[in-house]
VOPAGU-2260 file (C-alpha; in pm, 1 decimal, decimal comma):
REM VOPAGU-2260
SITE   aa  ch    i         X         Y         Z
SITE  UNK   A    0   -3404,6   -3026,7    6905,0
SITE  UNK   A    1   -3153,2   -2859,7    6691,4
SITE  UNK   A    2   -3119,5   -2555,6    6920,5
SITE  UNK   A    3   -3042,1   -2806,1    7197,6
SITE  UNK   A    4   -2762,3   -3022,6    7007,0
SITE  UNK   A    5   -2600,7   -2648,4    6927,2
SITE  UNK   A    6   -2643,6   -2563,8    7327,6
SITE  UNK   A    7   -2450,1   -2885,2    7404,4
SITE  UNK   A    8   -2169,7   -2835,3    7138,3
SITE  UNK   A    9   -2103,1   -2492,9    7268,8
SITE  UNK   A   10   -2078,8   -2601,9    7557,6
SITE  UNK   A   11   -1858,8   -2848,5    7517,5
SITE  UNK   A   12   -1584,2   -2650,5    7314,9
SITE  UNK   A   13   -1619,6   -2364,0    7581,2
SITE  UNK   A   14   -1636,2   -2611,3    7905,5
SITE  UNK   A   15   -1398,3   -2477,6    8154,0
SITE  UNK   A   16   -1252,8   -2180,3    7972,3
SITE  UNK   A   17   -1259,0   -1909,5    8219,4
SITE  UNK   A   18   -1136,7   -1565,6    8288,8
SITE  UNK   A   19    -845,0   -1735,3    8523,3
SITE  UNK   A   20    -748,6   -1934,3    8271,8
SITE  UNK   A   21    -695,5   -1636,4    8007,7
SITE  UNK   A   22    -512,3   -1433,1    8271,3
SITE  UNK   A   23    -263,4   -1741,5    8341,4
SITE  UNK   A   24    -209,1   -1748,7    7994,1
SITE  UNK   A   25    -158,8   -1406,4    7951,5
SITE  UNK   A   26     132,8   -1406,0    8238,2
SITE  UNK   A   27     270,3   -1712,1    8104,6
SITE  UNK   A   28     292,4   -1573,8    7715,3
SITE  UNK   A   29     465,4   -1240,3    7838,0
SITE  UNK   A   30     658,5   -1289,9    8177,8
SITE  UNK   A   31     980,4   -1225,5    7942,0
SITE  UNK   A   32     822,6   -1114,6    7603,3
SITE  UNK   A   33    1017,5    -834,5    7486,3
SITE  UNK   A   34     796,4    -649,8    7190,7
SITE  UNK   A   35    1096,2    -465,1    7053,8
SITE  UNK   A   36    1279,8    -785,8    6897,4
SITE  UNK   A   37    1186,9    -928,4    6627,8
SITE  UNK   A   38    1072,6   -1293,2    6549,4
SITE  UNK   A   39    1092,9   -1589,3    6464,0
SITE  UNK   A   40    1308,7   -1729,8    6759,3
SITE  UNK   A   41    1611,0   -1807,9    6594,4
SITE  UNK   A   42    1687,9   -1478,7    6497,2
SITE  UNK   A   43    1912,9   -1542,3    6201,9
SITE  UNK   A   44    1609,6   -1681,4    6013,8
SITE  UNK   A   45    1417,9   -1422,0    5813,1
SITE  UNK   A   46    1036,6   -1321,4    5913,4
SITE  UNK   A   47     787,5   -1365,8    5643,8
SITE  UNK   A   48     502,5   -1098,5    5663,0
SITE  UNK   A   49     177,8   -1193,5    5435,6
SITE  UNK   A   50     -59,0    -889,5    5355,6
SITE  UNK   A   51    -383,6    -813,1    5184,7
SITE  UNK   A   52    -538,1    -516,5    5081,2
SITE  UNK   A   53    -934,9    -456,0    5095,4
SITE  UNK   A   54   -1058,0    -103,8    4926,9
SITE  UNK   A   55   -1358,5     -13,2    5002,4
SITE  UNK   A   56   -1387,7     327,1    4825,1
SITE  UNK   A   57   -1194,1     596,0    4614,9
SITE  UNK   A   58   -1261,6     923,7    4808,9
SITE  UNK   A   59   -1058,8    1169,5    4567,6
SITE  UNK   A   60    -863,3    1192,7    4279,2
SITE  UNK   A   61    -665,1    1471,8    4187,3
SITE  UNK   A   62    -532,8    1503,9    3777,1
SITE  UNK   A   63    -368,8    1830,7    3827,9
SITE  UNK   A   64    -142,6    1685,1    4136,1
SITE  UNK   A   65    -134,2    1306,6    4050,0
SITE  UNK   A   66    -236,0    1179,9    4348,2
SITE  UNK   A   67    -543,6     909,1    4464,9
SITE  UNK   A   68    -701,9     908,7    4807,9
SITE  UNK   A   69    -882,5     559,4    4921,6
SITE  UNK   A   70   -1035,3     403,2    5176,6
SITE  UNK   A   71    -974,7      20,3    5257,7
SITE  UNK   A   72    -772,7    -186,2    5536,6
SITE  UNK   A   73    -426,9    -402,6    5512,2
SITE  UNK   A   74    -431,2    -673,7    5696,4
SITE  UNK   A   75     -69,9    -831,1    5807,0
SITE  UNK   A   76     -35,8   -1185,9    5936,9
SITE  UNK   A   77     295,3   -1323,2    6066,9
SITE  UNK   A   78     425,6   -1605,9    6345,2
SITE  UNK   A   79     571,7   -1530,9    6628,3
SITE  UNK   A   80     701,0   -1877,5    6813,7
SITE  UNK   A   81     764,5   -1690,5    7140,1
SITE  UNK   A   82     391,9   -1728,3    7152,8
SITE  UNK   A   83     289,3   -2047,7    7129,0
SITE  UNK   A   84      90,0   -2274,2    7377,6
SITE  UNK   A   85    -118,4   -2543,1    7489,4
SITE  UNK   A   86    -444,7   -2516,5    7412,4
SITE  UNK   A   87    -523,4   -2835,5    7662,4
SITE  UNK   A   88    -314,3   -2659,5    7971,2
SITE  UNK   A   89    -557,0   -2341,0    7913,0
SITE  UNK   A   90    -915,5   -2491,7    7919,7
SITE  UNK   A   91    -908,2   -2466,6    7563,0
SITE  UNK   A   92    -812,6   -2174,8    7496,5
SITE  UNK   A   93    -738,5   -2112,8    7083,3
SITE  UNK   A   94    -726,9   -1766,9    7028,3
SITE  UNK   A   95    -701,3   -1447,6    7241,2
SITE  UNK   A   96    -738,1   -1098,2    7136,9
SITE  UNK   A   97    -414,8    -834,2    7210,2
SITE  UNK   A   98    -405,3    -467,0    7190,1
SITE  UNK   A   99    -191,7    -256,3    6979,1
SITE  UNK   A  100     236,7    -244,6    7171,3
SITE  UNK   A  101     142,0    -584,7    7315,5
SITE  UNK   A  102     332,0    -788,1    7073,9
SITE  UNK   A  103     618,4    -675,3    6834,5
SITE  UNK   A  104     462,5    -487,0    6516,2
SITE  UNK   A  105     591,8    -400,7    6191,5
SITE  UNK   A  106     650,9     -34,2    6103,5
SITE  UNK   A  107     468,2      29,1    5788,9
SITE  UNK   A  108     484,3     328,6    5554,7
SITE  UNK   A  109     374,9     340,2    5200,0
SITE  UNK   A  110     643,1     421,8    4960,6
SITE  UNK   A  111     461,8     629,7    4712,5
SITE  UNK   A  112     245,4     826,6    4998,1
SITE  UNK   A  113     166,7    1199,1    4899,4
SITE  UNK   A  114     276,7    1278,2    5239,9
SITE  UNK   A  115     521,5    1052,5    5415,0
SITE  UNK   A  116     391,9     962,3    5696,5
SITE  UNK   A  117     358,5     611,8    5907,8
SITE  UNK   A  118     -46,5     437,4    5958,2
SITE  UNK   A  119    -204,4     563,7    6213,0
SITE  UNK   A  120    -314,7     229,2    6403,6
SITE  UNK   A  121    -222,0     281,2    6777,3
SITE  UNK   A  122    -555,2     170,8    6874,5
SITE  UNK   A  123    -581,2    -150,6    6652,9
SITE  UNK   A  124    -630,6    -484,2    6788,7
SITE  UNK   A  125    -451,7    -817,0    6707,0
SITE  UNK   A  126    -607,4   -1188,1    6748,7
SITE  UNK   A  127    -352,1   -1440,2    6837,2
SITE  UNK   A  128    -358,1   -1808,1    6800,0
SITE  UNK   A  129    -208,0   -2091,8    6999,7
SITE  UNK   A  130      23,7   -2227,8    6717,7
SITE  UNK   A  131     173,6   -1823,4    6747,4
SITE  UNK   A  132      31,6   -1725,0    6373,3
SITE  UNK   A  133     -79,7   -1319,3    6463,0
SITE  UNK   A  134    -311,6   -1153,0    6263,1
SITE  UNK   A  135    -370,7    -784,5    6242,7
SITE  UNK   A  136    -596,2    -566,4    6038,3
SITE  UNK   A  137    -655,0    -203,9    6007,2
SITE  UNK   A  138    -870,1      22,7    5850,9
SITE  UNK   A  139    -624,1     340,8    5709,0
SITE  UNK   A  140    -686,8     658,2    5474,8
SITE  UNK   A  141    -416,2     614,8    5161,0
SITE  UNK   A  142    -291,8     949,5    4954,2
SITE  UNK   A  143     -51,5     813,7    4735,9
SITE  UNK   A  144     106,9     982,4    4440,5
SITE  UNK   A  145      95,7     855,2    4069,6
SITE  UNK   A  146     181,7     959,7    3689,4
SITE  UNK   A  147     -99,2    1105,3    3549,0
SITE  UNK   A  148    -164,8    1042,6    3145,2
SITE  UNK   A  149    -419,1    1248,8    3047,7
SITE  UNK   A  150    -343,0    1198,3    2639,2
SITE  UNK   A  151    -715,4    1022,6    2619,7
SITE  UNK   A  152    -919,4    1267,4    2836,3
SITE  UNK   A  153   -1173,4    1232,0    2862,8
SITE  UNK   A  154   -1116,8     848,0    2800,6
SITE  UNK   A  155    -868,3     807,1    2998,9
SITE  UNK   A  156    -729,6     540,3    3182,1
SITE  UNK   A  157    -502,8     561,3    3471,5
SITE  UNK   A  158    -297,6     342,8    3692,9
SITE  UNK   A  159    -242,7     381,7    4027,1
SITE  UNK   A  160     -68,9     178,4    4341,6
SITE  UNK   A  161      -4,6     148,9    4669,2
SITE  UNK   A  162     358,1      12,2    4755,9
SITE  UNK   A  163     399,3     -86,3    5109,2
SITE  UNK   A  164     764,1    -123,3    5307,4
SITE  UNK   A  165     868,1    -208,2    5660,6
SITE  UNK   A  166    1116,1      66,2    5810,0
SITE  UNK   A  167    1432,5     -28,7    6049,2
SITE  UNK   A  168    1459,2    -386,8    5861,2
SITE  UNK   A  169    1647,0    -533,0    5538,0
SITE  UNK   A  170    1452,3    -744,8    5323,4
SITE  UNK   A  171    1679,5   -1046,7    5454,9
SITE  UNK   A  172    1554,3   -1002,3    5787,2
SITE  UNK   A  173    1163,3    -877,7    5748,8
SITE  UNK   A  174     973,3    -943,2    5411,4
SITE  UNK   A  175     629,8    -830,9    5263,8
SITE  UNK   A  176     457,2   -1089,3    5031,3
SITE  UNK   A  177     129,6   -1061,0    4914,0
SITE  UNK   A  178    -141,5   -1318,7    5057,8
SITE  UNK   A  179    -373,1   -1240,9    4741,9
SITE  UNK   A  180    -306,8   -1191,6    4378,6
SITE  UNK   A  181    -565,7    -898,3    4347,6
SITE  UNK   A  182    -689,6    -554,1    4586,5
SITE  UNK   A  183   -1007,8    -770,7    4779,6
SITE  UNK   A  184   -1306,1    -559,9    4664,5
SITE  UNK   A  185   -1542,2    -726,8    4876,4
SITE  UNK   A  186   -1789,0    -431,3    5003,7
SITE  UNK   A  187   -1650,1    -188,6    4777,2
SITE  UNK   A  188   -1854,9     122,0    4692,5
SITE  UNK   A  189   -1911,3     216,6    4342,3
SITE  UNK   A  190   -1729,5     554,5    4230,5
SITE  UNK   A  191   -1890,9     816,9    4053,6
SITE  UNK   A  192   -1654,1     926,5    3814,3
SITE  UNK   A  193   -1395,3     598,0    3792,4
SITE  UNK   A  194   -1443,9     238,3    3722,2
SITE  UNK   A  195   -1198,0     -31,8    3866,8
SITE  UNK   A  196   -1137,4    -255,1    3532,7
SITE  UNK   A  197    -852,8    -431,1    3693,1
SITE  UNK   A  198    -642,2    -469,6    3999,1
SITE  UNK   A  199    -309,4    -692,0    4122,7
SITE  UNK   A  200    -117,2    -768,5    4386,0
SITE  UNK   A  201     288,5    -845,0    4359,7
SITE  UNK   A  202     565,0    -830,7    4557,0
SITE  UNK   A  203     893,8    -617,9    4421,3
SITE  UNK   A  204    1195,4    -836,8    4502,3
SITE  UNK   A  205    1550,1    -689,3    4608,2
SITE  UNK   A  206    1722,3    -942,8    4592,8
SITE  UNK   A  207    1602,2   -1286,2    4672,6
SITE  UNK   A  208    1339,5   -1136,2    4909,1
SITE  UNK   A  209    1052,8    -939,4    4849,9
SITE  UNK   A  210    1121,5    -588,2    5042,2
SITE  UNK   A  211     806,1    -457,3    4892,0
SITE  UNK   A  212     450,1    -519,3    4814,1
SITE  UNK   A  213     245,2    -302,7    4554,8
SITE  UNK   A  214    -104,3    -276,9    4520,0
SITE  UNK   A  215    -192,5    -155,1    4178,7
SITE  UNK   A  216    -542,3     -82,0    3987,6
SITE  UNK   A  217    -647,8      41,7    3662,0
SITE  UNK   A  218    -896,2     301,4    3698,2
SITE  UNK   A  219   -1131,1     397,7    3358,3
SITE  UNK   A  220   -1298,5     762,9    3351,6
SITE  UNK   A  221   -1639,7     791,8    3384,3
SITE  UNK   A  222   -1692,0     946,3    3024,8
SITE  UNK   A  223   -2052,4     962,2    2901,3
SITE  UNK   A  224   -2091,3    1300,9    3094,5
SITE  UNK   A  225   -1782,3    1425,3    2916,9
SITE  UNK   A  226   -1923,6    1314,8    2569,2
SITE  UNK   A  227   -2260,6    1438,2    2627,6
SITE  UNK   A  228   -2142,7    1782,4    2713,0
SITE  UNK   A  229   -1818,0    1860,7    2545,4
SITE  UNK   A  230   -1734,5    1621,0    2265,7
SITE  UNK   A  231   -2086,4    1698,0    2149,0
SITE  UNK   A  232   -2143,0    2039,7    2152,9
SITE  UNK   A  233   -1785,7    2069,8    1993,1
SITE  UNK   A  234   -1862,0    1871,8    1680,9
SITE  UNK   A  235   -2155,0    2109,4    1662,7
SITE  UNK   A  236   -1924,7    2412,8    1701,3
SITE  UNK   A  237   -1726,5    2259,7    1362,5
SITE  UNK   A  238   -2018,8    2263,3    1181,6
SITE  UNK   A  239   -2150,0    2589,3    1253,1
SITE  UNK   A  240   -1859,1    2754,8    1162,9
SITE  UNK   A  241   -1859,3    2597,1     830,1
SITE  UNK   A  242   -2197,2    2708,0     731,4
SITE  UNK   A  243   -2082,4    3073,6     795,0
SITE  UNK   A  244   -1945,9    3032,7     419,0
SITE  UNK   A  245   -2333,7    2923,9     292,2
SITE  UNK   A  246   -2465,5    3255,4     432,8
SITE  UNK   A  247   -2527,2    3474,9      58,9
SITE  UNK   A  248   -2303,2    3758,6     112,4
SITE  UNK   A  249   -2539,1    3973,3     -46,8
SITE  UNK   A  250   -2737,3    3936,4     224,1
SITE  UNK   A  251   -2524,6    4155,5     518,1
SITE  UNK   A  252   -2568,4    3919,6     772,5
SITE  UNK   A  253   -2226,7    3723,1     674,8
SITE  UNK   A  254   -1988,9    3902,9     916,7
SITE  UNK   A  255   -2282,7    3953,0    1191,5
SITE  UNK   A  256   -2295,3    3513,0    1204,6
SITE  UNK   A  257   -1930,0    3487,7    1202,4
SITE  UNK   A  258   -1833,2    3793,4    1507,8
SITE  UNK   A  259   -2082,0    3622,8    1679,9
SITE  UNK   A  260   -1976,0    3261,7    1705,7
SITE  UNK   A  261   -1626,5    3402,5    1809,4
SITE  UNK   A  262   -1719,7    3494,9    2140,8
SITE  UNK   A  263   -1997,6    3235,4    2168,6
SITE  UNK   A  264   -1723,0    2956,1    2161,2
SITE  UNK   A  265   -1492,0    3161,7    2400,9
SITE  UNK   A  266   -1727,4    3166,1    2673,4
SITE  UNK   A  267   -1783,8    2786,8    2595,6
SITE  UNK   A  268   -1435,5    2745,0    2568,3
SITE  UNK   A  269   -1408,6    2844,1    2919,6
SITE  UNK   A  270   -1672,0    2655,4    3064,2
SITE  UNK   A  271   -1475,1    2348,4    2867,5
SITE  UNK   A  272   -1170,3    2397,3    3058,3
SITE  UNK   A  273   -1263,6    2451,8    3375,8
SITE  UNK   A  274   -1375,1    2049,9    3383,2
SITE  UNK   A  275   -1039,2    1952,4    3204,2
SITE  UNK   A  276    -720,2    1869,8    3432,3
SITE  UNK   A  277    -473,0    2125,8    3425,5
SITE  UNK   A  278    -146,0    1867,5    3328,2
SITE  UNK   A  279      97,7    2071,8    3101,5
SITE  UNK   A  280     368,1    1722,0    3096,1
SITE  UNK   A  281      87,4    1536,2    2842,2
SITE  UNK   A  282    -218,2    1806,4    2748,4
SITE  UNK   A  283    -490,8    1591,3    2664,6
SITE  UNK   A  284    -567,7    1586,8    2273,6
SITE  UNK   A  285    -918,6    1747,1    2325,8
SITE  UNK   A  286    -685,9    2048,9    2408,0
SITE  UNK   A  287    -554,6    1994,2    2052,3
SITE  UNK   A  288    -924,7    1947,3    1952,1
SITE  UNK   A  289   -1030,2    2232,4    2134,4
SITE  UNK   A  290    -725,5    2537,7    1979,7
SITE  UNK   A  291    -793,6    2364,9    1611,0
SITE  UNK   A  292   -1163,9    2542,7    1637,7
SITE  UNK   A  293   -1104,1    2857,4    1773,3
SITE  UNK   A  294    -859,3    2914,1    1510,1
SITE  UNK   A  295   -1059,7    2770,2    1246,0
SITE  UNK   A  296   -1400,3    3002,0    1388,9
SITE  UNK   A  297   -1144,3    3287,5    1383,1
SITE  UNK   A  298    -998,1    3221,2    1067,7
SITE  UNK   A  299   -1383,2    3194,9     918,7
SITE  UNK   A  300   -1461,8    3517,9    1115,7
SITE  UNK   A  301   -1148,7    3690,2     934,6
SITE  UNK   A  302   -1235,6    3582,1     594,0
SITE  UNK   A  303   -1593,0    3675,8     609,9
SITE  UNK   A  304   -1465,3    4025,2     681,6
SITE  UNK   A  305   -1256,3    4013,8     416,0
SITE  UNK   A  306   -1495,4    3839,8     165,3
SITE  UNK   A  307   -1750,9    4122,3     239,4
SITE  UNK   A  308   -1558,6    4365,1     171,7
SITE  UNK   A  309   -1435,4    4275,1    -127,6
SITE  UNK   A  310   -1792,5    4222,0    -261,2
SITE  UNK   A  311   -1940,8    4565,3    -155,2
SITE  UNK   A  312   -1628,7    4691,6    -423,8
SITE  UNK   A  313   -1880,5    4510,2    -700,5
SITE  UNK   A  314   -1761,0    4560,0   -1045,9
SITE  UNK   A  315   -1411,4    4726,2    -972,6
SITE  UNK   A  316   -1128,5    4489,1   -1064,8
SITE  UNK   A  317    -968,1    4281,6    -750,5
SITE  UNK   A  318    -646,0    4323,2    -631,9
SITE  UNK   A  319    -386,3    4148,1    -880,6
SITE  UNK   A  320    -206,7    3963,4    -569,2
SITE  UNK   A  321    -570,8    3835,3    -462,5
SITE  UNK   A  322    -646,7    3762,3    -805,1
SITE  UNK   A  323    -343,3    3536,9    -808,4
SITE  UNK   A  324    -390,1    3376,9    -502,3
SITE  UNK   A  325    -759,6    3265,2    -576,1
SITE  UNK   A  326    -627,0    3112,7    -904,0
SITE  UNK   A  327    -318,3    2899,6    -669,7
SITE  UNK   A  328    -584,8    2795,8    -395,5
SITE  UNK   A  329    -873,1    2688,3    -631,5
SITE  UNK   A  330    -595,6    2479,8    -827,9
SITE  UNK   A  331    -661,3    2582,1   -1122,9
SITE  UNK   A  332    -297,0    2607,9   -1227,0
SITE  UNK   A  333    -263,1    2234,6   -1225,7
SITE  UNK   A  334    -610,4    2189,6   -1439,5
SITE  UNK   A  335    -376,7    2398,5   -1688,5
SITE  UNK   A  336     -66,2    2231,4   -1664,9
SITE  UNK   A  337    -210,1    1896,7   -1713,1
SITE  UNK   A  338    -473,0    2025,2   -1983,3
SITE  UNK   A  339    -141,0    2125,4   -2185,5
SITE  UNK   A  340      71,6    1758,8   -2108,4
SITE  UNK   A  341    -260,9    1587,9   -2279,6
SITE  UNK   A  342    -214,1    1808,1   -2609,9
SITE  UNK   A  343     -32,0    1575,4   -2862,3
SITE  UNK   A  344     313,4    1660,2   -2989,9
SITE  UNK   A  345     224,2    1603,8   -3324,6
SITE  UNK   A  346     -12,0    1867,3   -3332,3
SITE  UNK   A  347      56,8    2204,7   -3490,1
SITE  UNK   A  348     207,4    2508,1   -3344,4
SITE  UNK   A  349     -77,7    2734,7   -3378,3
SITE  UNK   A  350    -294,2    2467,8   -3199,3
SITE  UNK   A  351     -38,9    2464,6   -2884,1
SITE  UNK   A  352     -52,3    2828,8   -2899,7
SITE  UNK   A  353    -440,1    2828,8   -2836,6
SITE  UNK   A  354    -436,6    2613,0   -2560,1
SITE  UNK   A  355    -179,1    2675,8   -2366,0
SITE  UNK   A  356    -109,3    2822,6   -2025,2
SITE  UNK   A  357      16,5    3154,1   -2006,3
SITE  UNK   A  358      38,6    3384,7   -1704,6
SITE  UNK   A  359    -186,2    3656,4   -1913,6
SITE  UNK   A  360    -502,7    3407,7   -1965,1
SITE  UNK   A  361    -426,2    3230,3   -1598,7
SITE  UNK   A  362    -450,1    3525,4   -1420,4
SITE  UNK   A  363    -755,0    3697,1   -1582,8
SITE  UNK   A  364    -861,7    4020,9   -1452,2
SITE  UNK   A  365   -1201,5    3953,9   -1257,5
SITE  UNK   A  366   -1413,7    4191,2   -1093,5
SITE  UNK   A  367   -1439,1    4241,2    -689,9
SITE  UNK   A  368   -1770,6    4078,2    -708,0
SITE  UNK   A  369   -1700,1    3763,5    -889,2
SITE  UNK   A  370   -1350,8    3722,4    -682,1
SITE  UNK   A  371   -1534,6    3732,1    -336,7
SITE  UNK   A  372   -1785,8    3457,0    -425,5
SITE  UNK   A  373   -1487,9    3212,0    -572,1
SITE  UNK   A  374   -1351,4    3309,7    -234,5
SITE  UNK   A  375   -1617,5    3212,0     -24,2
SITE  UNK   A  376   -1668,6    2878,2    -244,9
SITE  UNK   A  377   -1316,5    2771,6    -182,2
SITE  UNK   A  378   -1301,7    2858,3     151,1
SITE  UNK   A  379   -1629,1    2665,3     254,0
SITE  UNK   A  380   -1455,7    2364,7      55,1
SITE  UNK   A  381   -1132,9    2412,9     288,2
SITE  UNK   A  382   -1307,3    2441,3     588,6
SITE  UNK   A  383   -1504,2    2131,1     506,5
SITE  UNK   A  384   -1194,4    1908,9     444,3
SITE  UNK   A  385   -1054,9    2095,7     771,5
SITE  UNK   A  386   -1363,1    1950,8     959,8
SITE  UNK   A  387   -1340,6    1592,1     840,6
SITE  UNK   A  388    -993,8    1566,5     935,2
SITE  UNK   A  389   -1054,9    1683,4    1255,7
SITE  UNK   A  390   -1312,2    1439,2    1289,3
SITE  UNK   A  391   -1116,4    1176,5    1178,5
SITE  UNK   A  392    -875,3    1221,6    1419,5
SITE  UNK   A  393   -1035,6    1270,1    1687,8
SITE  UNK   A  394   -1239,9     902,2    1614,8
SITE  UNK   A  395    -891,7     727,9    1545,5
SITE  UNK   A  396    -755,3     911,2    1862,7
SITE  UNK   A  397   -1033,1     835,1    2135,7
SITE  UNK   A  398   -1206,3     491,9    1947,9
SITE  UNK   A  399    -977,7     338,1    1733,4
SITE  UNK   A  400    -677,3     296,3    1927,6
């Protein structure tokens, strides 16, 4: 019963609508149409263009160039009175369906292209409605450019847009206004490596009329992969390098551990950058990150040397310049200064005299032996302090802002 009632509507709505009456119509609407003016009719009134944007993928982007490729469709919709008719003097005809240099068309180019170059839509359709309202849609391949901030790599976000003009018309006489607030993402296909947190639509006004539309999204990097197998391994790096300092220099194998993880991090260090845009405006602060431990596994590779040799010297004196140094960098200076400004006034000359700091009991002659190991001790305690600052901020750079 139902399939009968649905038989009889059709039929109805489609009763004497022919292929006569569409090619009447067809004479009729263009016997003096003239596709290279403009509408509306009245020619001193402005033409207001409505367009939407549907993505349905992001096929490429590049860091190093700043530039996005995607996939979607615009879809334009104007009126055009010169096109208007009847729909009871046609059998009841509503809507017919044009081909691309039928009707007048907007020339479209996208401001921000990679490239400039015009759509390529010469064999797009239009569908055309009796009260003159056109509607055309095409589906279109987008490389536009964009200013890549790569501060937070690998947690980056970046934002890109499409901005759409017409070419040969002032924004008094054609405008673009956006029919949606948003990019439609209706049948969109996931990306890999970027997530769409956010997109908008707006039109950029000259003037009182809108002579451009932009289509802008905010694209979030794909990260886990990133943290799995760089900001990992890295933190492990940090603390490898510190434990070179725990190794007992007694046992030889002090300088072996430390040459080693020098070239061990290079090769990693290469395998790093080869997934890390090459931007030199804003280097990413993993590239910060990255130069902060090869010069602190160098620096711990140098010192070992140095450490070990000065050992293997055993009970000959050390150097009077290192001597001093390992007194300045152990602070041990200030425990003297400040053990002196606690000694009462009051108290008697010879009693100052025993306790205070001169250059003679401060810098104390120690053996070769004993100055390497005070070495190593503070060194290990540097290089600790070095690590947790490093840590720090790298947690207040990429999860705390």
């Amino acid at each position: 019963m139902t399939s009968i009632l649905f038989l009889a509507m059709y039929s109805s709505i489609t009763a004497g609508y022919t292929i006569l009456d569409e090619e009447r119509l067809r004479t009729d609407l263009f016997a003096s149409y003239d596709q290279s003016i403009r509408p509306p009719y009245n020619i001193s009134q402005h033409l207001r263009i409505n367009v939407s944007f549907f993505m349905s993928a992001i096929k490429d982007i590049n860091d190093a160039k700043g530039t996005i490729s995607t996939l979607g469709g615009f879809t334009f919709s104007w009126i055009d009175d010169r096109l208007m008719w009847n729909v009871s003097e046609y059998g009841g005809i509503r809507e017919i369906v044009l081909q691309h240099g039928q009707t007048w068309l907007p020339s479209v180019i996208a401001m921000n292209a990679a490239s400039l170059a015009f759509f390529e839509y010469q064999d797009t359709f239009l569908r055309l409605q009796s009260n003159g309202s056109i509607g055309w849609r095409f589906f279109t391949h987008v490389e536009t450019s964009f200013k890549p901030d790569m501060t937070y790599f690998p947690h980056d976000t970046q934002i890109c847009s499409i901005e759409l003009s017409l070419i040969g018309y002032y924004p008094s006489e054609v405008a673009l206004y956006n029919e949606t607030q948003d990019i439609i993402l209706d049948g969109y296909q996931t990306n890999k490596k970027w997530e769409v947190v956010d997109t908008e639509a707006k039109p950029l006004y000259i003037g009182p009329f809108s002579g451009m539309v932009q289509f802008k999204m905010e694209l979030r990097r794909r990260h886990f992969y990133f943290d799995v197998m760089i900001m990992m391994p890295l933190s492990v790096f940090c603390v490898v390098y510190v434990v070179v300092f725990l190794v007992p220099i007694e046992s030889g194998e002090k300088v072996s551990f430390a040459i080693t993880l020098l070239p061990t991090f290079g090769v990693y260090l290469s395998e790093v950058s080869d997934n890390m845009p090459k931007v030199s405006t804003q280097m990413a602060y993993l590239s910060f990150y990255l130069v902060a431990i090869l010069f602190g596994t160098a620096f711990s590779c140098v010192f070992s040397i140095a450490i070990s040799s000065l050992y293997f010297k055993r009970q000959q004196p050390a150097p009077k310049p290192l001597t001093i140094i390992a007194h300045i960098i152990s602070f041990q200076w200030l425990m003297r200064i400040l053990e002196r400004c606690q000694i009462s006034q009051k108290k008697s000359d010879e009693k100052l005299k025993q306790t205070a700091w001169t250059e003679t009991e401060s810098y104390a002659v120690m053996s070769s032996q004993h100055a390497s190991k005070k070495l190593n001790n503070i060194f290990f305690i540097y290089a600790c302090l070095g690590v947790i600052v490093l840590h720090l901020f790298a947690i207040h750079a990429y999860f705390l802002r």
